[in-house]
Residue, then its C-alpha position, 0 to 999 in steps of 0.5 A: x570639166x573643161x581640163x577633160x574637156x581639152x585634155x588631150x590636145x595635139x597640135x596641128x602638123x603636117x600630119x593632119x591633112x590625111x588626119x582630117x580628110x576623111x572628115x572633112x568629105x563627110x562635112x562636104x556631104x551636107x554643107x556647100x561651101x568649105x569655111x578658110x578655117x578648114x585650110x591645114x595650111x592655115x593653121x600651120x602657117x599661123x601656128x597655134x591650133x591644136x585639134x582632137x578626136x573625141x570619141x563617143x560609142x565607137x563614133x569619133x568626132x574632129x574638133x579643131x581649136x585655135x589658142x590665142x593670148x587676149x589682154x594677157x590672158x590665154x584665150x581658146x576658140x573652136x575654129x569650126x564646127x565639129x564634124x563627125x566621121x559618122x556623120x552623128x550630128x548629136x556628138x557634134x552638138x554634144x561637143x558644142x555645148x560642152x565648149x559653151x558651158x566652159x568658156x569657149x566660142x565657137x565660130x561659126x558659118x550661116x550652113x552651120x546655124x541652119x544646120x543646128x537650128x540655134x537661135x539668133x540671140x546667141x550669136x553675133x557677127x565677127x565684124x570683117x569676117x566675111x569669107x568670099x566664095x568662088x565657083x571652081x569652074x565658073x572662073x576658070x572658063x570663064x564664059x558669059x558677060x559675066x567675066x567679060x572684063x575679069x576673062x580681059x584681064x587675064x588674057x592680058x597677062x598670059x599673052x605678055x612677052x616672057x610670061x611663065x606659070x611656074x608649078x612648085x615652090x619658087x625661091x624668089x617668093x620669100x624676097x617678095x614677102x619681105x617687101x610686102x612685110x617691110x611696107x606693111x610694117x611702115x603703114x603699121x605706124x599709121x594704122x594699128x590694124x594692119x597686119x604685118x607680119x606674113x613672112x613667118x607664115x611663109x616660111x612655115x608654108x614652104x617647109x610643107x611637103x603635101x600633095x593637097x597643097x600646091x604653090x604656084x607663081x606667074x613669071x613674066x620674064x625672070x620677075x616673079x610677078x604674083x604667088x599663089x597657094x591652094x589647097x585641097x580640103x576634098x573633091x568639091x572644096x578648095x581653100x586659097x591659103x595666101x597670094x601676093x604680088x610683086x609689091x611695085x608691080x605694074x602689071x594691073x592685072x595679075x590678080x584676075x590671072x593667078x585667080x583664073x590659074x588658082x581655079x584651073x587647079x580645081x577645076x573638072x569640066x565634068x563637075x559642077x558645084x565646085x567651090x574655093x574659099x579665098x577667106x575674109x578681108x577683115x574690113x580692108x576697103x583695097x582687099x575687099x575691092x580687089x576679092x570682089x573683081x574676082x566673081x565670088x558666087x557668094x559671101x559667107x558671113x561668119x558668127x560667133x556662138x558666145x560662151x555662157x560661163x567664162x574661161x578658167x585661164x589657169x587651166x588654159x595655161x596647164x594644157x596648152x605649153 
């Protein structure tokens, strides 16, 4: 079962974000807000998701998967929620209960668990992931008491002597992903959980070649201060992939700037309810901290749907080479 269940595998590329697209506007019909997960570019710069279009009496159905090593074993979860083009929400359960009888998790946002109704008791917190949500143009006008401070703080930047918003990719930035990577590499040694390893995504991201991504820095003279990287999931949906600062920079407010600049990317001053996903912290104290000064709208806690069987790792290992 699970062998015809993934049969059929192919890998995320490139060609995938106008593979996808079509589905994710028909996801944007029902749900409010995009989930991190949904982000090509993502999937891309981590590697290892392979995705599959099941199709059922002419309806076809997006299923996305994420393979994983734990303990030395192969692992396979469903990244999201299946989505269908037609909007059927039975082939997506259908896929959905496959996965649970054969060992897969699905992961899972709170729209989704109203969406299908399941019950609390089959599902549990991923503890750290919960994604922090954005109002498109709520940030960029930034108007109201509200953004009082966060409207300060990037006025602060954009009126410095030699500031540049550069659009495009930015030879400096691999030089900036070093530095982050080398100091992250030295607090490793002190703290087995913190990631330390982005130059490798980087590299992969600035292969990429696709209108629905845009990178994009902030230079104040000829130091680039901050990155950033959007996409485009559909009209209402945004997903900001990764953003760095200059490692010693001393600029305090370069985050609150880039934000506001990631929002004016989306932004349509006729268009309400529009809405970006800067993903999770994972239980960071200083990333949960700087995400919060950036008005998120909401947070959106993500679960998993606990398999009721265990994998079969050794077909794992046949599909996925």
């Amino acid at each position: 079962m699970i062998y015809d269940l993934l049969k059929g595998l192919d890998r995320v590329t490139d060609k995938c974000y106008e593979i996808f697209a079509p589905y994710y506007e028909q996801r944007a019909k029902h749900y409010l807000y995009p989930v991190f997960y949904q982000s090509v570019t993502q999937m891309i710069a981590e590697s290892g998701f392979y995705y599959k279009i099941f199709i059922n009496h002419g309806r076809n159905t997006l299923a996305i998967f994420k393979r994983s090593t734990i303990m030395g074993n192969n692992s396979v979860i469903m990244q999201i929620a299946p989505i269908s083009l037609q909007g059927n929400k039975s082939d997506e359960l259908i896929i959905m209960k496959l996965c649970n009888k054969n060992g897969i998790t699905i992961k899972l946002g709170a729209e989704d668990i109203r969406m299908y109704n399941i019950p609390k008791n089959m599902i549990e917190q991923i503890r750290g992931n919960i994604e922090y949500l954005y109002n498109v143009k709520e940030c960029y006008e930034c108007k109201g008491g509200k953004f009082h401070s966060f409207r300060r703080a990037a006025n602060r930047v954009m009126k410095l002597d030699g500031y540049f918003h550069l659009l495009g990719f930015s030879k400096d930035i691999e030089s900036l992903v070093k530095k982050w990577d080398k100091r992250n590499k030295t607090l490793n040694s002190l703290n087995s959980k913190k990631k330390c390893s982005q130059l490798q995504e980087w590299k992969r991201i600035s292969h990429i070649k696709n209108d629905r991504m845009t990178i994009h820095s902030v230079y104040i003279g000829d130091v680039l201060e901050v990155f950033s990287v959007v996409e485009k999931i559909t009209s209402r949906h945004y997903i900001f992939v990764m953003g760095m600062r200059k490692y010693d920079s001393t600029i305090n407010d370069v985050n609150a700037c880039i934000h506001r600049l990631d929002c004016e990317i989306g932004y349509n001053p006729n268009m309400n309810g529009v809405y970006a996903n800067l993903g999770a912290s994972l239980g960071i104290k200083g990333l949960s901290e700087a995400k919060e000064k950036l008005k998120p709208c909401a947070h959106q806690q993500i679960y998993k749907l606990r398999s009721i069987t265990k994998l079969n790792y050794e077909i794992i290992k046949s599909l996925f080479k």
